[in-house]
C-alpha positions in Angstrom: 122.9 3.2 -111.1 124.4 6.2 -112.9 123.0 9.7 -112.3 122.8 12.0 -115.5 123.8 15.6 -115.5 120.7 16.5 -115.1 119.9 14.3 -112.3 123.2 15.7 -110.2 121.8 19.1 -110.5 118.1 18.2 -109.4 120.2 17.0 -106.3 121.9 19.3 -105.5 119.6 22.0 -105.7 117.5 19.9 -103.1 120.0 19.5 -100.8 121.2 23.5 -101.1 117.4 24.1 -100.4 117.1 21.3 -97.4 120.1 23.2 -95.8 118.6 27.0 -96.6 115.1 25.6 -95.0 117.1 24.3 -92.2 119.0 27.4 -91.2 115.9 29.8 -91.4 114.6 27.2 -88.7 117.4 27.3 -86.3 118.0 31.6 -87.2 115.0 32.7 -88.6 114.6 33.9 -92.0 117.4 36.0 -92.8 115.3 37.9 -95.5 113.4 39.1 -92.3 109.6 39.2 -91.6 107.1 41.5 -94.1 104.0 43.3 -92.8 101.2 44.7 -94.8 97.7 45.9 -94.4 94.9 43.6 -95.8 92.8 46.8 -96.4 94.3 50.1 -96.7 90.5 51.8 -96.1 88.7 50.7 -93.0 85.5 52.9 -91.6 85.2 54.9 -88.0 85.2 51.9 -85.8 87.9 50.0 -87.8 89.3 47.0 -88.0 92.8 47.6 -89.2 93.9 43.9 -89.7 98.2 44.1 -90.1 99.3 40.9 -92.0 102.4 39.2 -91.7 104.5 36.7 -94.1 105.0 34.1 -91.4 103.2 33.6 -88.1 103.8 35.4 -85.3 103.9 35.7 -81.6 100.8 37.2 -80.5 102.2 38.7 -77.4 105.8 40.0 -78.4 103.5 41.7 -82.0 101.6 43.6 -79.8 104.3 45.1 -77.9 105.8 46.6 -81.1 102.7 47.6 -82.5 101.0 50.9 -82.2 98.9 53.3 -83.6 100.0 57.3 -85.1 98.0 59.4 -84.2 97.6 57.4 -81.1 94.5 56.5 -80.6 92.9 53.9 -77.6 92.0 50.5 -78.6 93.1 46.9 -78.0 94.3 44.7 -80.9 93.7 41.1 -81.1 94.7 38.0 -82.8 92.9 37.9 -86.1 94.6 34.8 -87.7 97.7 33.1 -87.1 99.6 35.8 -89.2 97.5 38.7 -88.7 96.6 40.8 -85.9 93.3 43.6 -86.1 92.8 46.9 -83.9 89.5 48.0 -83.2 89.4 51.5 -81.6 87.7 52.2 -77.9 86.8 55.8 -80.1 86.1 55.9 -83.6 88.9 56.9 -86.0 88.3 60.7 -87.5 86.5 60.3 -91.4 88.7 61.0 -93.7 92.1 61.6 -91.8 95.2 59.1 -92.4 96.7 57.2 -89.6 99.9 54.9 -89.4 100.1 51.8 -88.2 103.9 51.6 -86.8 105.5 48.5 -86.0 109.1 48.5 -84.2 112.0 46.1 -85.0 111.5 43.1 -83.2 111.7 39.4 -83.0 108.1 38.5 -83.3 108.0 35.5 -86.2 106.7 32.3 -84.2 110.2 31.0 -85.6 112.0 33.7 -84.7 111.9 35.6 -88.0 112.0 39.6 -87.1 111.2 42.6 -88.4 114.4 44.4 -89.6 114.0 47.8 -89.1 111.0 50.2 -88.1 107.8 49.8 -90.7 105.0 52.4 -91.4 101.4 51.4 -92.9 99.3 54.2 -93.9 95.3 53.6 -93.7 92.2 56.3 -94.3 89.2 56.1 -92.9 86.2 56.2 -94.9 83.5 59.3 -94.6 80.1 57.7 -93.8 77.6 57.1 -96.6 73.8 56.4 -96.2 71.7 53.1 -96.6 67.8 53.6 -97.8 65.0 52.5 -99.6 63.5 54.0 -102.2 59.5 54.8 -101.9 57.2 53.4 -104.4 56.0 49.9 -105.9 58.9 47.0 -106.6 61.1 49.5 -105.1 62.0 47.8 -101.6 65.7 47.8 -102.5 69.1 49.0 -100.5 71.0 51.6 -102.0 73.4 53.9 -100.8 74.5 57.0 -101.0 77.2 59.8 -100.2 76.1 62.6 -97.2 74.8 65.0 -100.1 72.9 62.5 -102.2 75.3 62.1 -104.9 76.8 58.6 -106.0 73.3 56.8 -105.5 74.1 53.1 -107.0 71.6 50.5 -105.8 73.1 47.8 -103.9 70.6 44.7 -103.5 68.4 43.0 -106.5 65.8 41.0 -104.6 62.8 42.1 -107.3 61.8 44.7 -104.6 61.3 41.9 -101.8 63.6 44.0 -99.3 61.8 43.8 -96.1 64.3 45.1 -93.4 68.2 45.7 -93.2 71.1 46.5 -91.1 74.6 47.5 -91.8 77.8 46.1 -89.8 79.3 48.5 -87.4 83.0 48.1 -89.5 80.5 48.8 -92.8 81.6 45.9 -94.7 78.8 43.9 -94.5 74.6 44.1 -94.6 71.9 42.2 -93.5 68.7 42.1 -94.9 65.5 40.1 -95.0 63.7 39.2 -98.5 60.6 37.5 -99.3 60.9 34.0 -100.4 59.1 31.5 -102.7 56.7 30.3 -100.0 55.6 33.6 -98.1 57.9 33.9 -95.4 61.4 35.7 -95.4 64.8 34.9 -95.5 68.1 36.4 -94.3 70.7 37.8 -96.9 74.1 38.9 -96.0 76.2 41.0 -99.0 78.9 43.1 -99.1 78.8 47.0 -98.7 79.4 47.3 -102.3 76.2 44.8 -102.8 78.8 41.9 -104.0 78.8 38.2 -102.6 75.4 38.0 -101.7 74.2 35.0 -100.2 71.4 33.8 -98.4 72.3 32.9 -94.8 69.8 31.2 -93.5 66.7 29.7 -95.0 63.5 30.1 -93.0 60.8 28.5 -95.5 57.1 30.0 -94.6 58.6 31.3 -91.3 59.3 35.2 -91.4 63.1 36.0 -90.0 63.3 39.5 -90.0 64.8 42.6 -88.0 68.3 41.1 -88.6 70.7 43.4 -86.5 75.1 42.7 -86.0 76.8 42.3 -82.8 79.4 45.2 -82.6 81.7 42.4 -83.6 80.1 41.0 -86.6 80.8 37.8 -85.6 77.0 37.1 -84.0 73.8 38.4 -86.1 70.4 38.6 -84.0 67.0 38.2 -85.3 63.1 38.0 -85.0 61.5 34.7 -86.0 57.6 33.7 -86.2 57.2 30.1 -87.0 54.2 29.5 -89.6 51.2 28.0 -88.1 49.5 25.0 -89.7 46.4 27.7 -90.6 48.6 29.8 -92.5 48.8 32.3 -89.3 52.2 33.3 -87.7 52.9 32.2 -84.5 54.6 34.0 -81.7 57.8 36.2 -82.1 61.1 34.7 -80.3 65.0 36.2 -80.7 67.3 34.1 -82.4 70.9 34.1 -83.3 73.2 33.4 -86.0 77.0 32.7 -85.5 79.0 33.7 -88.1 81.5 31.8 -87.9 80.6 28.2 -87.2 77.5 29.2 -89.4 74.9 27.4 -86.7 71.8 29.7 -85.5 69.6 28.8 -82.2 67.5 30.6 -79.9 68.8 33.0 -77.7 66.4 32.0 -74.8 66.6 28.0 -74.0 62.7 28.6 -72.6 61.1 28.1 -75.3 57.9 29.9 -73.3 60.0 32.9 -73.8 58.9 35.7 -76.6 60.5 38.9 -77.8 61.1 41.0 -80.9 62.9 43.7 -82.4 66.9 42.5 -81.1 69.3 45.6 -79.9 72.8 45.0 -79.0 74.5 47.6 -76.6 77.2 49.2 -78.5 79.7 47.0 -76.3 78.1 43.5 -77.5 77.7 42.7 -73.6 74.2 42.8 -73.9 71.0 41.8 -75.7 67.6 43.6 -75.5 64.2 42.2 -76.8 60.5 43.7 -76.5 58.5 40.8 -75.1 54.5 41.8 -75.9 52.9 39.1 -73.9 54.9 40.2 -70.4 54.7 43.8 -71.3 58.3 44.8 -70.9 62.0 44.9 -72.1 64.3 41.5 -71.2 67.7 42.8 -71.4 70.1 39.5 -71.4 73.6 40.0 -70.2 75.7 37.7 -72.7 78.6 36.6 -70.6 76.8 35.5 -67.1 72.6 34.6 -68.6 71.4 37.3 -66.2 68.7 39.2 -67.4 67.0 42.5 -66.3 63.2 43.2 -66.7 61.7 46.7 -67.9 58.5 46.9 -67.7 56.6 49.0 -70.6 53.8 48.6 -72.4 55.2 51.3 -75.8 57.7 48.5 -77.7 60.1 51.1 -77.6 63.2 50.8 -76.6 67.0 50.8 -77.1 68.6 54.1 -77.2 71.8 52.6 -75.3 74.8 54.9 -73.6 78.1 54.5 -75.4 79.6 52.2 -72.7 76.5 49.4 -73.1 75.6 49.9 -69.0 72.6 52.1 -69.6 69.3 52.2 -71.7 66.5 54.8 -72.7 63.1 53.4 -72.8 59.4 54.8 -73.2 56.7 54.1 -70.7 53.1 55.1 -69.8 52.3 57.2 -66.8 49.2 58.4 -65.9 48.3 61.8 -64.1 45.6 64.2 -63.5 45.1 64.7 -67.9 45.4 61.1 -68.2 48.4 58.5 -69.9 51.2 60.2 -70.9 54.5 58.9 -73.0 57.4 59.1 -70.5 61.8 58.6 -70.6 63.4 56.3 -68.5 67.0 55.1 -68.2 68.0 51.9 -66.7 71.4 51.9 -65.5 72.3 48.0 -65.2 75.7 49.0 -63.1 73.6 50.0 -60.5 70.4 48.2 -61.3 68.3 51.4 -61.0 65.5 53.0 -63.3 64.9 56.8 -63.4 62.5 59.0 -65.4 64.4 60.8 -68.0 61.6 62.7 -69.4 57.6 63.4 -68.5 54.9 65.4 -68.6 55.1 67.4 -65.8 58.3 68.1 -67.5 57.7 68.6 -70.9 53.5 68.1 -72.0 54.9 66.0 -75.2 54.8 62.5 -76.8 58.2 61.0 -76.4 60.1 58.8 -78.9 63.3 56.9 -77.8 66.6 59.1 -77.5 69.6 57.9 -79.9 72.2 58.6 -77.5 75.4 60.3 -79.7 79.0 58.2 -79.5 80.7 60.6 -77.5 78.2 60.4 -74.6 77.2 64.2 -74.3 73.6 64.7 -75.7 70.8 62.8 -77.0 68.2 63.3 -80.2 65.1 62.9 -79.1 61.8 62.7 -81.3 59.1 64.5 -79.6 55.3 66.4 -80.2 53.8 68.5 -77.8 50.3 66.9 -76.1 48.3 70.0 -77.9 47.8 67.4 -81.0 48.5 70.4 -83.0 52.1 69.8 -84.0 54.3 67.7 -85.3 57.0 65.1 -84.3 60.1 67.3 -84.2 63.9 66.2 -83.1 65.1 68.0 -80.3 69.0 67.9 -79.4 69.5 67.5 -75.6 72.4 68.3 -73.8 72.8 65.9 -71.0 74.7 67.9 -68.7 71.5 70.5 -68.6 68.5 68.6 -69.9 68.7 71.8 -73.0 69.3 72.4 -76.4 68.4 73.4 -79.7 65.0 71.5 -81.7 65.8 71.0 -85.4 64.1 73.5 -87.8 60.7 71.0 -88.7 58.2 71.6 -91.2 54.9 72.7 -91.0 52.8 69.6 -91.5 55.3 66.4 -91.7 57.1 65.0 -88.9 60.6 63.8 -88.9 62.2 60.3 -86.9 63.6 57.4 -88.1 67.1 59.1 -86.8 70.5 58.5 -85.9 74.2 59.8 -85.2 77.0 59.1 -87.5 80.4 57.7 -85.2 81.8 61.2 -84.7 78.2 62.3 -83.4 78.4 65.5 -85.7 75.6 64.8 -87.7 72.3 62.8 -87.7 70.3 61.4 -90.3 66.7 61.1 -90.1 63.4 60.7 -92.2 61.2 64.0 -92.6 57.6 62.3 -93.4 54.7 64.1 -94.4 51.4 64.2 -92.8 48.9 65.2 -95.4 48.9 63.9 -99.3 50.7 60.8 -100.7 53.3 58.9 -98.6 56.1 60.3 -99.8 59.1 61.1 -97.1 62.5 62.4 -97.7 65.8 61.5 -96.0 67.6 64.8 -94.8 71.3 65.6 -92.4 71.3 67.7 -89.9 74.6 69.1 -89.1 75.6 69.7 -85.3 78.4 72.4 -86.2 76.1 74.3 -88.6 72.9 73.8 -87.0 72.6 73.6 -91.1 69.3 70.7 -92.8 70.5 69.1 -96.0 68.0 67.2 -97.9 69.7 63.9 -99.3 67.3 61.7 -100.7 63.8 63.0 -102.4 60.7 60.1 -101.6 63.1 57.6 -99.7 62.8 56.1 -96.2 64.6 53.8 -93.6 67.8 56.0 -93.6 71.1 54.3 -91.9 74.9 55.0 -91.5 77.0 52.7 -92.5 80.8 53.4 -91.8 
């Protein structure tokens, strides 16, 4: 057969391209290997996620890979052509950092980088998740520190029940009411794109939807619908992200809890268990669990490092039951009383511990019924500190730190008139109160 002009060029650019393809196997690409950053924002407790244009060696990437300014962390193996850092300390809002990677040999075909490559990220400021107060308005929107930039992120027809933000911000849960009376869970992202619902629960409420430090696991509380239209009782569940399957977190069935909190480490689970009167904590890794007994629900104010928990319990003295602190330690298996009466005569919330491990907010109202919850700032070091300015005749909770532990969001609520609460910052280095939302509630960070 006789090949056309046409057809001796078609083969001879094939074999020109069979022998290129062959020597970038046996030298490695001699155009040499490209990084980029998938994201060039990330929030306080990252992930940067560096992306390559070929696979690479896992081990031999992380050795030429680092942080500017440093800061301590451990990167891992995103994808085969990716690797992500998570910081052990949250990246500073608002700053710049590089991500510098050295000339090496680190293509999984021997491809290299050719000469020293910077990536510049910034890290998001925090904004603030809440609910608007007031009929059909059980929606998430967010909003910057000082109120400005409210855009409303969820449209659920004012279903909203619950939600919780992702500790890298990207994503939030949320429960909505469906069709048939129960609730469902959503995921979306933190600009309130790609919702989705992510798991259909029919007439069964799944609610209190809360993210492993990870993302990759989200807990929740489900009550099966009884055949009488009742709810029957509360058990933890879990979904997995990633092979999108959900089961119970306790294989004993006999088992009951609500309200899921993962320690900030993901090592641990805690549930309130109403029948047994007491906190289960679970540890993940090894199935052991550790009981607490309390009788308040509350619980959950965990140490930065995941080994220890604040609690509330009921002890009784000469005046009667009093609200009291305790932390469990679960390196050492001991419990200790934080806070009580003969300390402080007061009703005691639970203490939000702050990132950096030095003090704790703690709602409290003194025993004389005569004034209300305030938020007192305690340095650990010498059980002291300042009580943020409160107003006469509303009480303020619903609080937590933002990842540099500089400031603290919380709901001011008042006690006399129509239920109308606002959401307001305190600022540690001030000592200044900011009001950021007017008749809001259910205030949140998200990074």
């Amino acid at each position: 057969m006789k090949l056309s002009r046409l057809d001796k060029i078609a083969l001879t650019l094939i074999a020109a391209l069979t022998v290129l393809t062959l020597l970038v196997a046996l030298a490695g690409n001699p155009f040499g290997l490209q990084a980029f950053l998938a994201e060039e924002k990330t929030g306080a407790w990252g992930p940067v996620t560096v992306e390559f244009s070929a696979p690479v060696r896992a081990e031999t990437a992380q050795i030429a890979i680092g942080i500017q300014p440093p800061v301590p962390g451990v990167w891992t193996v995103a994808a085969a052509n990716s690797l992500s850092f998570r910081p052990a300390i949250p990246f500073e809002a608002g700053k710049n950092y590089l991500v510098i990677l050295q000339p090496a040999a680190i293509g999984q075909s021997g491809e290299k980088l050719r000469s020293e490559t910077q990536l510049t990220f910034q890290v998001r400021s925090p904004a603030i998740l809440y609910m608007p107060n007031g009929e059909g308005m059980r929606e998430i929107w967010r909003a910057e520190q000082d109120g400005s930039g409210a855009v409303q992120l969820s449209q659920s027809g004012g279903q909203i029940f619950d939600f919780h933000a992702s500790r890298d911000g990207a994503k939030i849960a949320f429960s909505t009411r469906n069709e048939q009376g129960g609730f469902d869970l959503w995921t979306m992202d933190r600009n309130g794109g790609n919702a989705r619902r992510s798991l259909e629960c029919g007439p069964d409420r799944c609610t209190n939807p809360r993210w492993s430090p990870d993302g990759l696991l989200l807990a929740y509380t489900r009550e099966n619908a009884g055949l009488g239209g009742g709810l029957g009782a509360p058990r933890a569940w879990v979904i997995d992200t990633n092979a999108n399957q959900t089961r119970q977190v306790y294989a004993d069935t006999q088992i009951i809890g609500y309200g899921p909190a993962w320690s900030p480490d993901g090592s641990r689970l805690a549930i309130y268990d109403a029948v047994g009167d007491g906190v289960r904590v679970l540890e993940i890794a090894t199935g052991a669990e550790t009981f607490l007994p309390t009788s308040t629900g509350q619980f959950g104010g965990w140490s930065p490092d995941g080994n220890q928990m604040f609690y509330t319990a009921i002890e009784s003295d000469e005046n009667g039951p009093r609200t009291a602190v305790k932390l469990a330690n679960f390196s050492t298996g001991e419990v200790t009383t934080f806070l009580s009466s003969k300390l402080y005569d007061a009703f005691y919330n639970v203490p939000a511990w702050a990132p950096d491990g030095k003090y704790i907010a703690l709602g409290m109202r003194p025993e004389d019924g005569k004034t209300a919850s305030g938020i007192w700032i305690v340095t650990l070091a010498m059980l002291g500190g300042p009580m943020i300015p409160g107003q006469a005749d509303a009480t303020d909770g619903f609080y937590s730190w933002d990842a540099s532990g500089a400031k603290l969001v919380f709901q001011r609520t008042p006690l006399k008139g129509q239920y109308q609460p606002d959401i307001m910052l305190y600022d540690m280095n001030t000592g200044q109160i900011s009001l950021v939302m007017e008749n809001a509630s259910w205030p949140q960070w998200i990074p």
